[in-house]
TORKOL-4160 file (C-alpha; in steps of 0.2 Angstrom, whole numbers, padded with zeros to 4 digits, m for minus):
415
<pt num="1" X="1241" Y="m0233" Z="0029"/>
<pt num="2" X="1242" Y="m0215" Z="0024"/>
<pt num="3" X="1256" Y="m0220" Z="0010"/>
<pt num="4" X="1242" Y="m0232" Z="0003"/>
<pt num="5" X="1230" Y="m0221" Z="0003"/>
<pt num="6" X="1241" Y="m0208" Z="m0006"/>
<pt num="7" X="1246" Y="m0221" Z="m0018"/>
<pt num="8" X="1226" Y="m0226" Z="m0021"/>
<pt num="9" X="1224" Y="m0204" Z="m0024"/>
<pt num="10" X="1240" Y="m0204" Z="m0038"/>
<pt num="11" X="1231" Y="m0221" Z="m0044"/>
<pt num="12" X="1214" Y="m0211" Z="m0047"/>
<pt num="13" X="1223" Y="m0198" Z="m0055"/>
<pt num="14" X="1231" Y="m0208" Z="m0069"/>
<pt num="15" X="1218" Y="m0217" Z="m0071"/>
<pt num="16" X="1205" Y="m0199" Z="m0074"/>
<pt num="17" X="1222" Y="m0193" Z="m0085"/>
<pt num="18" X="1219" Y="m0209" Z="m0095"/>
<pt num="19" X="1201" Y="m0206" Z="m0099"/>
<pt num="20" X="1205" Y="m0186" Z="m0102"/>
<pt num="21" X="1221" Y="m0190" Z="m0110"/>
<pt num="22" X="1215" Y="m0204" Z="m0125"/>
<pt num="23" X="1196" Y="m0204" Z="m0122"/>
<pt num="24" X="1192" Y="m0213" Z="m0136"/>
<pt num="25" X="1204" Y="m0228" Z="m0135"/>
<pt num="26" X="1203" Y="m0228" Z="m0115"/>
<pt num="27" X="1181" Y="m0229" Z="m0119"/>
<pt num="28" X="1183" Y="m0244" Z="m0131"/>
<pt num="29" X="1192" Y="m0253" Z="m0118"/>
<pt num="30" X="1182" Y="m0251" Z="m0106"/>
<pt num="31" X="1166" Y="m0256" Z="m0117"/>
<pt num="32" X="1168" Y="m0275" Z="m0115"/>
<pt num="33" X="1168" Y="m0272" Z="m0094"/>
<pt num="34" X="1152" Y="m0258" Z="m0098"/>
<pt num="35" X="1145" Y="m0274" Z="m0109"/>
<pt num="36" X="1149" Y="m0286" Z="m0099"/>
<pt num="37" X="1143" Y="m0278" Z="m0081"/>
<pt num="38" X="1127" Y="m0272" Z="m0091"/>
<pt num="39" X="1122" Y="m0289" Z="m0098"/>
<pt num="40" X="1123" Y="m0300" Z="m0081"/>
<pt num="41" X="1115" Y="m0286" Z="m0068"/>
<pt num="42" X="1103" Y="m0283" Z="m0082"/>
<pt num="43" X="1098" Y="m0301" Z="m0082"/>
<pt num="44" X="1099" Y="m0303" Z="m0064"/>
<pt num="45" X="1088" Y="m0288" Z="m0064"/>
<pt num="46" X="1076" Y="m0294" Z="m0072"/>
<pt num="47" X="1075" Y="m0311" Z="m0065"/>
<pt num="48" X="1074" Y="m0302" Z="m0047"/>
<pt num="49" X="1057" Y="m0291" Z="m0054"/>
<pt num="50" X="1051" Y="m0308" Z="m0061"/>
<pt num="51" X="1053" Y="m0318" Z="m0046"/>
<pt num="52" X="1048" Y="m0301" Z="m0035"/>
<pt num="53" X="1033" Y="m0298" Z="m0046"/>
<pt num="54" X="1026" Y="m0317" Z="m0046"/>
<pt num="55" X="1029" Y="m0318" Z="m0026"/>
<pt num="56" X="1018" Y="m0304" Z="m0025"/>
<pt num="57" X="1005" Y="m0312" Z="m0038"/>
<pt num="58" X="1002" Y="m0329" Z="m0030"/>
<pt num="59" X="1005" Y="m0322" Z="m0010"/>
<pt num="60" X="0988" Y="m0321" Z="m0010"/>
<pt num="61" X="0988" Y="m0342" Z="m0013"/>
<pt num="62" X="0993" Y="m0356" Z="m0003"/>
<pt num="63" X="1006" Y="m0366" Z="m0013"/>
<pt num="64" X="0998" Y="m0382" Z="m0009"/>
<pt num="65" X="0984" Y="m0378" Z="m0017"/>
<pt num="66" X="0976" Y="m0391" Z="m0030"/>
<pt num="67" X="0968" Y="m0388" Z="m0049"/>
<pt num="68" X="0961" Y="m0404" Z="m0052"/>
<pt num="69" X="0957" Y="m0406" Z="m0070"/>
<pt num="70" X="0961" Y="m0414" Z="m0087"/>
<pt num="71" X="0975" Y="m0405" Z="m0092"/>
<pt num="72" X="0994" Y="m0405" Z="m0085"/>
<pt num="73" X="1000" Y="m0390" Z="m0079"/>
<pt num="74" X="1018" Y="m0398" Z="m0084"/>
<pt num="75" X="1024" Y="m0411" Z="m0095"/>
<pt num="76" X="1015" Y="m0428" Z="m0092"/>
<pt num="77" X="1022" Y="m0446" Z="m0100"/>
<pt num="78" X="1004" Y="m0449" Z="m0106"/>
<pt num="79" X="1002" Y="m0446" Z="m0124"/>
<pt num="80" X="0993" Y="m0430" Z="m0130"/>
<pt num="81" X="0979" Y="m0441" Z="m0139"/>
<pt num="82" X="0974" Y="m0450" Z="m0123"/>
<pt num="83" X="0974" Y="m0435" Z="m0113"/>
<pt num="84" X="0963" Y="m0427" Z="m0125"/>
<pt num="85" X="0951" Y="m0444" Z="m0121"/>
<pt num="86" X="0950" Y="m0437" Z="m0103"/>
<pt num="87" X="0933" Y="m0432" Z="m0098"/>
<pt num="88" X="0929" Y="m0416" Z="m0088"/>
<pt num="89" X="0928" Y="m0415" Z="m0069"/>
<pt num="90" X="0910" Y="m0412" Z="m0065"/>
<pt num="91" X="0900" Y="m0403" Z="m0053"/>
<pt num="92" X="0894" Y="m0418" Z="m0044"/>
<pt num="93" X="0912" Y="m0423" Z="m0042"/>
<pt num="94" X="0915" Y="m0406" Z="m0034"/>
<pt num="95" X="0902" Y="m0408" Z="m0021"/>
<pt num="96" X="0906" Y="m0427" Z="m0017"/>
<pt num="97" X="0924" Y="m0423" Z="m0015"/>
<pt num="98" X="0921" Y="m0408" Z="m0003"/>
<pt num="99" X="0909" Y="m0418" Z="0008"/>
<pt num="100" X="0921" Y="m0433" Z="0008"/>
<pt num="101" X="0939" Y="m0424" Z="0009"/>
<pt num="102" X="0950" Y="m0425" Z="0027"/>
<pt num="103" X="0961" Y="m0412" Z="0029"/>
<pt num="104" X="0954" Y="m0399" Z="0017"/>
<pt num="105" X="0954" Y="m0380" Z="0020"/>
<pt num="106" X="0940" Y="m0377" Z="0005"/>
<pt num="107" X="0935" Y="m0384" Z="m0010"/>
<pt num="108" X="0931" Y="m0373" Z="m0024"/>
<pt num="109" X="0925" Y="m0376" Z="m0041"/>
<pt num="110" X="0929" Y="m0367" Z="m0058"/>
<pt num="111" X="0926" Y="m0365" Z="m0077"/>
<pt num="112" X="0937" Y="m0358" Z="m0089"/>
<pt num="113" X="0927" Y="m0350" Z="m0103"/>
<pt num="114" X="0931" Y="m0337" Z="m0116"/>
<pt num="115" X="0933" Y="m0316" Z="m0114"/>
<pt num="116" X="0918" Y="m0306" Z="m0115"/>
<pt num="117" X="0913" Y="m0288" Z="m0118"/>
<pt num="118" X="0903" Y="m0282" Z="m0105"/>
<pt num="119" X="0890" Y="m0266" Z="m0107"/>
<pt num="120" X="0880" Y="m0254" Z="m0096"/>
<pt num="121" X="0871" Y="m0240" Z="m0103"/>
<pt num="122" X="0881" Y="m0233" Z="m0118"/>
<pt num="123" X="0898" Y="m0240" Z="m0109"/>
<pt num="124" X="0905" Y="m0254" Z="m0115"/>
<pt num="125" X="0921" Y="m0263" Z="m0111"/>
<pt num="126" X="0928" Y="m0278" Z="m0121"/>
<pt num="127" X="0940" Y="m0291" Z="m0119"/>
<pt num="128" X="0937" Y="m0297" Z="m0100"/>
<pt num="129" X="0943" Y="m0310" Z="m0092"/>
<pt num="130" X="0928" Y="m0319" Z="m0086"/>
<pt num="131" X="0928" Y="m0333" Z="m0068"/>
<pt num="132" X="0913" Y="m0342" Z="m0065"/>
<pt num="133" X="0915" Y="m0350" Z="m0051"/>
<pt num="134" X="0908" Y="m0355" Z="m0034"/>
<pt num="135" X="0908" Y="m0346" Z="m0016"/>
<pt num="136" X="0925" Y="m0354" Z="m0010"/>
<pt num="137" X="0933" Y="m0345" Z="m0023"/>
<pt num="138" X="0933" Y="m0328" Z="m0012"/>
<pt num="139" X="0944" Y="m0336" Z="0001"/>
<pt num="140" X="0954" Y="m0350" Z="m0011"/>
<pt num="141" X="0960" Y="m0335" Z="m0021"/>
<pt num="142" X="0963" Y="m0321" Z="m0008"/>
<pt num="143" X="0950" Y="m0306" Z="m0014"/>
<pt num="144" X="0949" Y="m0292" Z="m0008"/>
<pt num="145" X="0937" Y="m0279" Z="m0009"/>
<pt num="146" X="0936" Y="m0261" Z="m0012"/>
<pt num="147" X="0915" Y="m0260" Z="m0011"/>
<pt num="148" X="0901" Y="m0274" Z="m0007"/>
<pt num="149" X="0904" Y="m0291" Z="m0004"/>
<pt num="150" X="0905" Y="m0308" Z="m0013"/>
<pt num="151" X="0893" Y="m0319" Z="m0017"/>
<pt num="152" X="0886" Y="m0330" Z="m0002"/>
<pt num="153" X="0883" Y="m0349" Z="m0005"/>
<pt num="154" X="0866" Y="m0349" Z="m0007"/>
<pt num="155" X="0868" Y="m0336" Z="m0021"/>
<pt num="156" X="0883" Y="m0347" Z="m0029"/>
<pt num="157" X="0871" Y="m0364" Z="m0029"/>
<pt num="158" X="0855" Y="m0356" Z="m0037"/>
<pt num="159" X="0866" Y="m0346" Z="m0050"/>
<pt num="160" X="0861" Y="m0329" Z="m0044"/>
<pt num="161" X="0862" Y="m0318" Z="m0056"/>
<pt num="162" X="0876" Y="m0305" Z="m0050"/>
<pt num="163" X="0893" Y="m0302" Z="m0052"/>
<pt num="164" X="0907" Y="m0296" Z="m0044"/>
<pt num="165" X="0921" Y="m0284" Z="m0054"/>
<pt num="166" X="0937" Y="m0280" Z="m0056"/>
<pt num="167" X="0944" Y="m0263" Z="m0049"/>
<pt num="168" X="0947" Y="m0256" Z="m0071"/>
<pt num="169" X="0933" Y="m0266" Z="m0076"/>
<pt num="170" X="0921" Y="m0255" Z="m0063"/>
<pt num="171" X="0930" Y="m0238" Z="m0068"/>
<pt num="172" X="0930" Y="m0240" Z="m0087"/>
<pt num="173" X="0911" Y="m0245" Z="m0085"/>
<pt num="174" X="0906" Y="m0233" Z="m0071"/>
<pt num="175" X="0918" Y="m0218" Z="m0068"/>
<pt num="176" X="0918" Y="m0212" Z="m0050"/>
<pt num="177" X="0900" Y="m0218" Z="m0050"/>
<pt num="178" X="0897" Y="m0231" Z="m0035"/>
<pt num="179" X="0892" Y="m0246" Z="m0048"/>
<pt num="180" X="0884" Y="m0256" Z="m0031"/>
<pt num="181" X="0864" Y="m0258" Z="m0034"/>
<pt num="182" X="0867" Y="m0257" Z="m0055"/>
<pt num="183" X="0862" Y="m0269" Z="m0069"/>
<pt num="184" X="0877" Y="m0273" Z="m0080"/>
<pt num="185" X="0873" Y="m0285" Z="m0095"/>
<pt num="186" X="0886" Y="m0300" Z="m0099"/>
<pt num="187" X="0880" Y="m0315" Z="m0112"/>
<pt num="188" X="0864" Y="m0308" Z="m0115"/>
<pt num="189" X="0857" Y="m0306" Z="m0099"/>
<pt num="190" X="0855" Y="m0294" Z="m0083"/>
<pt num="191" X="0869" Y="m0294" Z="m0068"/>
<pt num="192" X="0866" Y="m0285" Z="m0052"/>
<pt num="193" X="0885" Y="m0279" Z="m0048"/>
<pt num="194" X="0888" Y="m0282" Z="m0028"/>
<pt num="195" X="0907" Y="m0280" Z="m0026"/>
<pt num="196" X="0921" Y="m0272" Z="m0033"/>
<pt num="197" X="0938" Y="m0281" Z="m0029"/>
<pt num="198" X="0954" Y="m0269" Z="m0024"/>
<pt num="199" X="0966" Y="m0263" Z="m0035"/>
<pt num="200" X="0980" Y="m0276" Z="m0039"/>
<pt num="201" X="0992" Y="m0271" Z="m0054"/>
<pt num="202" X="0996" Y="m0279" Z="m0068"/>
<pt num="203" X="0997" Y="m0298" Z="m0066"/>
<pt num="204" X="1013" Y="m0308" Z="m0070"/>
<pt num="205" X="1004" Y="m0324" Z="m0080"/>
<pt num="206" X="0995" Y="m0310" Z="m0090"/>
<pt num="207" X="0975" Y="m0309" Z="m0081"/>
<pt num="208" X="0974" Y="m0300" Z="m0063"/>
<pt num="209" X="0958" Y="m0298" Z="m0054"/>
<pt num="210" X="0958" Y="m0280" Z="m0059"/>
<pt num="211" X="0952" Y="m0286" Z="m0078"/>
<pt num="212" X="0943" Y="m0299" Z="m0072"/>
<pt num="213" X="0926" Y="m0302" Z="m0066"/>
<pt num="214" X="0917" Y="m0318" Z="m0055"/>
<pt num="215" X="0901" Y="m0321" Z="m0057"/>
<pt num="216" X="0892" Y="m0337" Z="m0050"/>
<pt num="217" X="0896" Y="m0354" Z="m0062"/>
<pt num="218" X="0881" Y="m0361" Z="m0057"/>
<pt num="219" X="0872" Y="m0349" Z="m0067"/>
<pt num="220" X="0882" Y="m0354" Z="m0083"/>
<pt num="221" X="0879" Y="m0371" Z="m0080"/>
<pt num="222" X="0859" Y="m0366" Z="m0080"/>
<pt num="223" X="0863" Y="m0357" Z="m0094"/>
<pt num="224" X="0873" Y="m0369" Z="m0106"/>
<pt num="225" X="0871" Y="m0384" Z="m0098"/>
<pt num="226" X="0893" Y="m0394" Z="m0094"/>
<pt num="227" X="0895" Y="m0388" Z="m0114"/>
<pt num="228" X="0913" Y="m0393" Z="m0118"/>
<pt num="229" X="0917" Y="m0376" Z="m0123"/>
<pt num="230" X="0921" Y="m0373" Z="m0104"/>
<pt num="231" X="0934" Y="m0383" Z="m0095"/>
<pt num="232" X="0930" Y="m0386" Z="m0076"/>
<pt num="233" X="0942" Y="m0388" Z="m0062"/>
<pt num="234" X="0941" Y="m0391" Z="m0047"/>
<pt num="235" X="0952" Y="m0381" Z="m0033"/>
<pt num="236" X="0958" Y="m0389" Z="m0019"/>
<pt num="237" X="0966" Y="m0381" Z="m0002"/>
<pt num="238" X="0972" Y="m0392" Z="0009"/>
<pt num="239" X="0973" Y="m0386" Z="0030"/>
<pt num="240" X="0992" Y="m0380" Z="0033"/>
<pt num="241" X="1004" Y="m0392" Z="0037"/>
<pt num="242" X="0995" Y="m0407" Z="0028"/>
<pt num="243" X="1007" Y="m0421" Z="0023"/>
<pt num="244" X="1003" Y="m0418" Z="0003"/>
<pt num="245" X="1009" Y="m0434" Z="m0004"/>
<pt num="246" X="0997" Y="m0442" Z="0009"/>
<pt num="247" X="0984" Y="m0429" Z="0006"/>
<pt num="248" X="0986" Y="m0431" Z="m0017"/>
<pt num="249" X="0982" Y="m0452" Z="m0012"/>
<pt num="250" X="0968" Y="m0446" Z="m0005"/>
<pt num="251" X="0961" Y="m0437" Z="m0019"/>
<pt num="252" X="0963" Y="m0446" Z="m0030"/>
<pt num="253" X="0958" Y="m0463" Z="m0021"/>
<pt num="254" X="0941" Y="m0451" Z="m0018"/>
<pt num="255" X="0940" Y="m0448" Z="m0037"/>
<pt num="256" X="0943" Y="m0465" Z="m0044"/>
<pt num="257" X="0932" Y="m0472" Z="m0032"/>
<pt num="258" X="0917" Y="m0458" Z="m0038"/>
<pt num="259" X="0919" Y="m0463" Z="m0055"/>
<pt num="260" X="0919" Y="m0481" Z="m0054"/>
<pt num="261" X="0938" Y="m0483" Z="m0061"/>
<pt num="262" X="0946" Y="m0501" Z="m0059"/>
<pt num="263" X="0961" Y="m0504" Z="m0052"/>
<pt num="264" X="0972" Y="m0507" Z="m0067"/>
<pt num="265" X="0964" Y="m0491" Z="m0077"/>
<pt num="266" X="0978" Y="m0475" Z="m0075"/>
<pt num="267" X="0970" Y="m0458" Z="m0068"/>
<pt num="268" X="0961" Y="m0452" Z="m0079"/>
<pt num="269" X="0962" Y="m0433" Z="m0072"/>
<pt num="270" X="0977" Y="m0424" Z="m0066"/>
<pt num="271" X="0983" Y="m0416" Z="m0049"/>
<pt num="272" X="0992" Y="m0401" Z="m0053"/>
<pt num="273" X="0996" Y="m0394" Z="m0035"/>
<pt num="274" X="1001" Y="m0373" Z="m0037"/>
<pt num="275" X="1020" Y="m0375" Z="m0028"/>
<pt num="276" X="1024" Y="m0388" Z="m0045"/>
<pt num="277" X="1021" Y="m0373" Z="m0057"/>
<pt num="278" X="1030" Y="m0361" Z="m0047"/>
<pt num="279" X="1046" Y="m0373" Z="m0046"/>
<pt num="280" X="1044" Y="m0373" Z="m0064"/>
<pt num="281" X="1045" Y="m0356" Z="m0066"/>
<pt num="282" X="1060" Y="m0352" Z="m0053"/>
<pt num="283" X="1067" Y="m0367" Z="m0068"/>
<pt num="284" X="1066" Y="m0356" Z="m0081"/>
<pt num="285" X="1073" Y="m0340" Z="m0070"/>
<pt num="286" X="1085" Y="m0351" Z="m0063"/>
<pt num="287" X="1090" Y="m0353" Z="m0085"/>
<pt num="288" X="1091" Y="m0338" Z="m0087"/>
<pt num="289" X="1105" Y="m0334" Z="m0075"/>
<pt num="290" X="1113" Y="m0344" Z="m0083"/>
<pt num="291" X="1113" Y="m0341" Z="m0099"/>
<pt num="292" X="1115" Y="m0321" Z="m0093"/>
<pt num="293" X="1132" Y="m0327" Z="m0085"/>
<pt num="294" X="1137" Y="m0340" Z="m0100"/>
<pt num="295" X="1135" Y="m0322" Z="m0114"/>
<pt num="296" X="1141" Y="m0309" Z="m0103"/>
<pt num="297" X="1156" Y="m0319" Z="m0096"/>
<pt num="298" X="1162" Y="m0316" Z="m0114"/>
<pt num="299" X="1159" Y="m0298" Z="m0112"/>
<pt num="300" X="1169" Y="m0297" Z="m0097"/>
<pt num="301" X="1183" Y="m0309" Z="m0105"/>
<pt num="302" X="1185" Y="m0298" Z="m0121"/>
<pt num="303" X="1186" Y="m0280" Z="m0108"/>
<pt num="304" X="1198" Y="m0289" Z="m0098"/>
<pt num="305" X="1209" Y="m0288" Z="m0112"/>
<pt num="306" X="1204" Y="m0270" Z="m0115"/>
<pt num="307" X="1211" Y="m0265" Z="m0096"/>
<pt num="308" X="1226" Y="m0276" Z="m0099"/>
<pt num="309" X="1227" Y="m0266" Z="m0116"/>
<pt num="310" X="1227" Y="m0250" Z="m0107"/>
<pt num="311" X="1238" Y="m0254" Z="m0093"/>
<pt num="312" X="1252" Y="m0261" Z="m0104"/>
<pt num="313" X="1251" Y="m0244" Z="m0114"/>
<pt num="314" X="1251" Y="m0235" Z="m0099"/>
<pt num="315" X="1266" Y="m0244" Z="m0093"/>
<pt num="316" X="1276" Y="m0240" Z="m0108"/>
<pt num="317" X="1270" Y="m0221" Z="m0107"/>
<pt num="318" X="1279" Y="m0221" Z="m0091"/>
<pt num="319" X="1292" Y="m0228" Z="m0091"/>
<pt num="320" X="1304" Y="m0216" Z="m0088"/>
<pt num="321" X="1291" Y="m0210" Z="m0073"/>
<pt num="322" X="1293" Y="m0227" Z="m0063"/>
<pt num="323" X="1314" Y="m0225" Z="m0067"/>
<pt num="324" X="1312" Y="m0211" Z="m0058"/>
<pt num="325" X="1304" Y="m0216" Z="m0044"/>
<pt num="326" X="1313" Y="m0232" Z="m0040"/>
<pt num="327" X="1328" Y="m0222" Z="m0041"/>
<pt num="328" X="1320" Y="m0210" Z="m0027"/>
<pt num="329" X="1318" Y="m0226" Z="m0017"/>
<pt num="330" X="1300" Y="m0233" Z="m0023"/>
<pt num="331" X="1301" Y="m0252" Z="m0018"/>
<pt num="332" X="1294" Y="m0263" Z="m0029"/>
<pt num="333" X="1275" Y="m0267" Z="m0019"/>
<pt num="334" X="1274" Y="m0247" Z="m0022"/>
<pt num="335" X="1275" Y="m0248" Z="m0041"/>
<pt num="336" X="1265" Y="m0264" Z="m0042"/>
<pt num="337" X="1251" Y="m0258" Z="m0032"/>
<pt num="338" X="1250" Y="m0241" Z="m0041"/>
<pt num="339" X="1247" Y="m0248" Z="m0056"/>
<pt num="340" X="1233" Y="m0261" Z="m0050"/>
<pt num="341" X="1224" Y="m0249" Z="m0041"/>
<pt num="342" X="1223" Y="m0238" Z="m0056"/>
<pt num="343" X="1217" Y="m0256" Z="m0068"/>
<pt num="344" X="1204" Y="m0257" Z="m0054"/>
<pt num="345" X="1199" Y="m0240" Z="m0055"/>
<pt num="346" X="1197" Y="m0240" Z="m0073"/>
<pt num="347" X="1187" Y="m0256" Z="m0073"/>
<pt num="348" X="1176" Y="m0250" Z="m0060"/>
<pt num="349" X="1173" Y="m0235" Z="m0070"/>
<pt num="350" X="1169" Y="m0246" Z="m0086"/>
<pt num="351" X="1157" Y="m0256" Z="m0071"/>
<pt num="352" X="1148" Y="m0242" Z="m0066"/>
<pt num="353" X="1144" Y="m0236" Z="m0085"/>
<pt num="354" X="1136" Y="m0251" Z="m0086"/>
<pt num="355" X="1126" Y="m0251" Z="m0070"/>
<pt num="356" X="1121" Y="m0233" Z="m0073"/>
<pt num="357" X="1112" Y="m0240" Z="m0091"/>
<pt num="358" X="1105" Y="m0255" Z="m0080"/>
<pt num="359" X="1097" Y="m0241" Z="m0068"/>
<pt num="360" X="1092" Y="m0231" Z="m0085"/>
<pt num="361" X="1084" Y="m0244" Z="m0092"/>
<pt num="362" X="1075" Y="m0249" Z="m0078"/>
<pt num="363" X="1066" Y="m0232" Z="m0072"/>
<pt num="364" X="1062" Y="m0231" Z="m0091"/>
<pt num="365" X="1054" Y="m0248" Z="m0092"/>
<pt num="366" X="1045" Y="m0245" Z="m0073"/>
<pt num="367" X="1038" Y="m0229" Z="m0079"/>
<pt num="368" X="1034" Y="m0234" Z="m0097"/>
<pt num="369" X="1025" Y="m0253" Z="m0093"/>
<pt num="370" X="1016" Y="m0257" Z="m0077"/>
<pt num="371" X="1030" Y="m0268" Z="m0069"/>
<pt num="372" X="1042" Y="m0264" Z="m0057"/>
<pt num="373" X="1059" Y="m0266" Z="m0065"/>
<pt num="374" X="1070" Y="m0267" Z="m0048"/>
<pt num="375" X="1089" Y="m0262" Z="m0049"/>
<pt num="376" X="1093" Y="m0271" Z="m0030"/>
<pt num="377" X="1107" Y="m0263" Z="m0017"/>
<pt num="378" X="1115" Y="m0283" Z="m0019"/>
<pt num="379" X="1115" Y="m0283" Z="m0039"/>
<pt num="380" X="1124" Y="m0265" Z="m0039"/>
<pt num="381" X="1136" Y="m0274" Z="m0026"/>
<pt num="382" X="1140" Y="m0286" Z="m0034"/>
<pt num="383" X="1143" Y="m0279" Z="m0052"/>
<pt num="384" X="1155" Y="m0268" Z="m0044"/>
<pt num="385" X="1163" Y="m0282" Z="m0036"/>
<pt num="386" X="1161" Y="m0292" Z="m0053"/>
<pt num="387" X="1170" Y="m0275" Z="m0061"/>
<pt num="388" X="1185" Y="m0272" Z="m0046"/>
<pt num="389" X="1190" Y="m0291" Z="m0050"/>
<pt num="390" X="1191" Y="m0290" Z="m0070"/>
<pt num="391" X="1204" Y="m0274" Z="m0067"/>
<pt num="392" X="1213" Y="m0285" Z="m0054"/>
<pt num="393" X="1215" Y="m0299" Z="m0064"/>
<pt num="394" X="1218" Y="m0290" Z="m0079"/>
<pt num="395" X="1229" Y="m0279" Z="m0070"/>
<pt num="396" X="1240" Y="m0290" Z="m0064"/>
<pt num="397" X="1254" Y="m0293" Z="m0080"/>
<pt num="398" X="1256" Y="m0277" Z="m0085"/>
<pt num="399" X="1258" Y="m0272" Z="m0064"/>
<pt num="400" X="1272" Y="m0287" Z="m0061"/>
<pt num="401" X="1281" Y="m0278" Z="m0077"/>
<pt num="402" X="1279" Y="m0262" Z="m0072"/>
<pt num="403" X="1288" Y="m0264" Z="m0056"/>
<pt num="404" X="1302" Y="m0278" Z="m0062"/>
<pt num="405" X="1307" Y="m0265" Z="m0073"/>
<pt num="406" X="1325" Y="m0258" Z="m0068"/>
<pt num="407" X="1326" Y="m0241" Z="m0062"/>
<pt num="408" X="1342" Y="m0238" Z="m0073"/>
<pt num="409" X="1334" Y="m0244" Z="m0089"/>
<pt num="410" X="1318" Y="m0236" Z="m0087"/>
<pt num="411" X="1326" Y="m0219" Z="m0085"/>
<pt num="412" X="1337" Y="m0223" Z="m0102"/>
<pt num="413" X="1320" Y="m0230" Z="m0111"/>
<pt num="414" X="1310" Y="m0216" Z="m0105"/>
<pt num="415" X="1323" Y="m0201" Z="m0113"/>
C-alpha cells in the first residue's frame, strides 16, 4: 500500500512538471476534457435549478389539479380551426359543476385578461399581472399572506370591490407604508386593498404572485359583462387519493350533460390536469440532457486524445528514466500504473478547470438574475468521475508501451 501510495506522489509530480514544464501544449490538451466536463455539468446544472426552481413554483399546487377550458395545455388531434369553434366555460357552468362534483376538494373559477397599470396617489406601477377570480382561489393556489386577508365568498359573488396584492406590487405602490384600509385605482375604478401576499421570488413560467394582483372576477363580470376578451377557466381540485381517470369521466360526463351535448358530439372543452404540463416539462429537461451528453461527449472525445497526446510525449521524454528503473528492479505493474495515475491526474486537472468555470458561472448568474443557479455536491462528483475515467481510458496505450518497453533499449534510446 505505501509503495502505491509513493507511486500516486511521483505520478502527481510529473504530472505538475508537465503542466510547469510545456504549459501551453499540456493546457491545449487538457481543453477538450475542461470543455467537455464544463459543457455536461453545466447542462446538468441547469436542468437541476430548472427542475429545483419549478418544484418550488408549483409545491404550493396539487398535481391533480384541473384547468378546464377551451384551449389545450398540450398538443391536441383536433384541428386548430375547430378548437377555436369551442365556446368559453361559463360562470353558471362553474357553480353547476361545484354543486354537482363527488370527490372534489374546491372548485375555483378564473379569467385570463390583459396586464394593467395600477395607480395610487402620484405612484404608479405598470405592467401587472392581473387574477380575477373567485374565493377558492386562496386555497386552490396556495397563498399566503404577509398582511390582511383574502377575500371571503360573499365578497367574491357580489364583485366587491377590493383587491388583494402582490408583495413588489405593494412596495412599489406603498413603500414601508401599511397599504391595508387604502384606495388604489385599477380599470378606472376604486379598490380598497385588504391583503398583501408574502414574498415569493421570481416565478419559473415567467408571473409569480409577487407581480400579480387577485381581485374578485365577479366584479369584472359586472363590469364587461362574459366579453371574449377574457378567457374563463375553471380550476378543479380533486380530494387526495382520487382515482383521476375516474374522476376526469366524471367531469366531463357533468359538463356535457350541462350543455346539452349529444352523444356522438366530441368534447367541446378540454381537461388539462397540472401533473400533464409538468410531465411535459420534465420531457424537455429530460432533452436537454441529452443533447448536453450527445455535444460534450465530443468534447470529452477530442480531450481524450489530448491526455493520450500528452502521455505518449511523456513516454518518449523518459525513456531513458523507465530503463532505469526496470533495470533497478521496477516490475512492469510499477511502470504501468505510474503512468496511468499521472493521465488520471492530468485529466482530473483539466476536469476540475471545467467545474471551477461551472461554479463561476453559476455564483455569477445567482447574483446577477433572481434564480438560483445550483452547482450540486452529485454533479461535482460525477464530473470528476466523468474526468478520472477519460485519463484512464486515454491513458491506457501510451501506459501498456511504457512498461513493455525493454529496460536495455530504453537506457540505449534514452542516451
Amino acid at each position: 500500500m505505501i509503495v502505491y501510495l509513493r507511486l500516486l506522489k511521483e505520478s502527481l509530480s510529473f504530472a505538475i512538471n508537465a503542466l510547469r514544464n510545456n504549459k501551453l501544449r499540456t493546457l491545449l490538451s487538457l481543453l477538450g476534457v475542461t470543455i467537455g466536463i464544463f459543457s455536461i455539468i453545466a447542462v446538468l446544472a441547469a436542468v437541476d435549478s430548472l427542475d429545483r426552481k419549478i418544484s418550488k413554483d408549483l409545491s404550493s399546487l396539487d398535481k391533480n389539479t384541473i384547468y378546464l377550458m377551451k384551449f389545450s395545455f398540450g398538443p391536441s388531434e383536433i384541428p386548430q380551426w375547430k378548437r377555436e369553434q369551442f365556446p368559453n366555460v361559463k360562470y353558471d357552468e362553474y357553480i353547476a359543476l361545484k354543486n354537482s362534483l363527488s370527490n372534489t376538494d374546491q372548485v375555483g373559477y378564473q379569467l385570463f385578461v390583459n396586464r394593467e397599470s395600477l395607480k395610487y396617489d402620484s405612484k404608479t406601477v405598470a405592467d401587472v399581472n392581473i387574477v380575477p377570480s373567485s374565493f377558492e382561489m386562496v386555497d386552490i393556489d396556495g397563498l399566503n399572506f404577509d398582511k390582511g386577508r383574502f377575500y371571503n365568498e360573499s365578497e367574491s359573488n357580489s364583485g366587491t370591490a377590493v383587491i388583494v396584492l402582490g408583495f413588489e406590487i405593494a412596495e412599489g405602490l406603498f413603500g414601508t407604508t401599511d397599504p391595508i384600509g387604502k384606495n388604489i385605482r385599477l380599470y378606472g375604478q376604486r379598490f380598497t386593498v385588504i391583503g398583501v401576499m408574502s414574498k415569493q421570488g421570481a416565478g419559473f413560467f415567467g408571473d409569480s404572485n409577487d407581480t400579480s394582483v387577485y381581485l374578485p372576477a365577479n366584479f369584472l363580470r359586472r363590469m364587461y359583462g362574459d366579453s371574449d376578451s377574457m378567457t374563463p377557466v375553471i380550476v378543479l381540485k380533486p380530494v387526495k387519493g382520487v382515482d383521476m381517470e375516474a374522476y376526469k369521466a366524471e367531469v366531463t360526463q357533468k359538463l356535457r350533460t350541462i350543455r346539452g351535448m349529444k352523444a356522438g358530439d366530441i368534447d367541446n372543452f378540454f381537461i388539462n390536469v397540472l401533473s400533464g404540463f409538468t410531465d411535459l416539462i420534465d420531457g424537455i429537461l429530460g432533452q436537454m440532457n441529452v443533447v448536453g451528453w450527445i455535444i460534450s461527449g465530443f468534447s470529452l472525445l477530442v480531450g481524450g486524445f489530448g491526455i493520450a497526446n500528452i502521455m505518449f510525449v511523456s513516454v518518449k521524454e523518459r525513456t531513458n528514466l523507465i530503463g532505469i528503473q526496470k533495470s533497478l528492479g521496477a516490475k512492469n505493474r510499477f511502470i504501468l500504473f505510474q503512468f496511468l495515475f499521472e493521465a488520471v491526474i492530468l485529466s482530473v486537472i483539466g476536469g476540475v478547470i471545467g467545474l471551477l468555470l461551472v461554479w463561476g458561472i453559476s455564483v455569477l448568474l445567482t447574483t446577477l438574475l433572481d434564480f438560483e443557479f445550483v452547482l450540486s455536491i452529485g454533479n461535482v462528483i460525477l464530473g470528476t468521475s466523468l474526468a478520472a475515467i477519460i485519463g484512464l481510458i486515454s491513458g491506457i496505450l501510451p501506459a501498456i508501451s511504457a512498461a513493455n518497453l525493454d529496460p536495455v533499449e530504453a537506457i540505449r534510446t534514452g542516451m
